[in-house]
N, C-alpha and C positions, 0 to 999 in steps of 0.2 A: 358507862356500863361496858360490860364484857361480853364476847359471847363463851358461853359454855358447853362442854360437851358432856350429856347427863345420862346413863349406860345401865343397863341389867346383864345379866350376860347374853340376852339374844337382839336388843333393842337398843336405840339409841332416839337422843337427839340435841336438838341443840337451844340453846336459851337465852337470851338477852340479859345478864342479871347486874349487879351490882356487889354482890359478893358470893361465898361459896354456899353460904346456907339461903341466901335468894336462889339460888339454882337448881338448889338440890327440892326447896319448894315448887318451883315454875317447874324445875326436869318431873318431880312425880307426879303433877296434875298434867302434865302432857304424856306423860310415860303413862297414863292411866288410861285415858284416850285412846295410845295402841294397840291397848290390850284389852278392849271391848271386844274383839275377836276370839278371844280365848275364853272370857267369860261368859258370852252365847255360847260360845261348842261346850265349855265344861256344864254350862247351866247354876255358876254360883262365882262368888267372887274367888279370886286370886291375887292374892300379896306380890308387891311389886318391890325387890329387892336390888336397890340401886348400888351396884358394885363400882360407878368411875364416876366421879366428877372431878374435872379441871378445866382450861380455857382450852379451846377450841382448835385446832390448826388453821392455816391460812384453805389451805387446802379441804378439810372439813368445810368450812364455811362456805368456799365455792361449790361444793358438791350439794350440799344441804342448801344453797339458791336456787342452783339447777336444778334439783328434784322438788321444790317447791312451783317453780315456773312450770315443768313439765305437768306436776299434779292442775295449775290453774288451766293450764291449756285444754286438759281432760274433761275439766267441768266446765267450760264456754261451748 
């Protein structure tokens, strides 16, 4: 598997997949996730319009562990 980088034009993230249409499924069930913030303040849903997918940089990937470590630390 790969990792993926799955993109709206404000949001992003990253995905463990196996090809590009596993990604673009795993990126909008996470990418849906982000945007529970937006769908409490609007008060109804909003369409999640996924404009990037491809593989990941090396460099993505290390920023998207760091900030995944950071968020665990928050919650202990």
């Amino acid at each position: 598997m790969a990792m993926y980088y799955v993109a709206t034009l404000a949001r992003y993230v990253l995905v463990d997949a196996a090809h590009e249409n596993d990604a673009r499924e795993l990126g909008l069930a996470a990418l849906h996730e982000l945007y529970a913030d937006v769908r409490e303040r609007l008060g109804r849903d909003v369409s999640i319009n996924i404009t990037t997918i491809r593989p990941a940089s090396s460099d993505e990937i290390d920023l998207w562990r760091w900030h995944c470590q950071m968020m665990a630390r928050e919650t202990t």
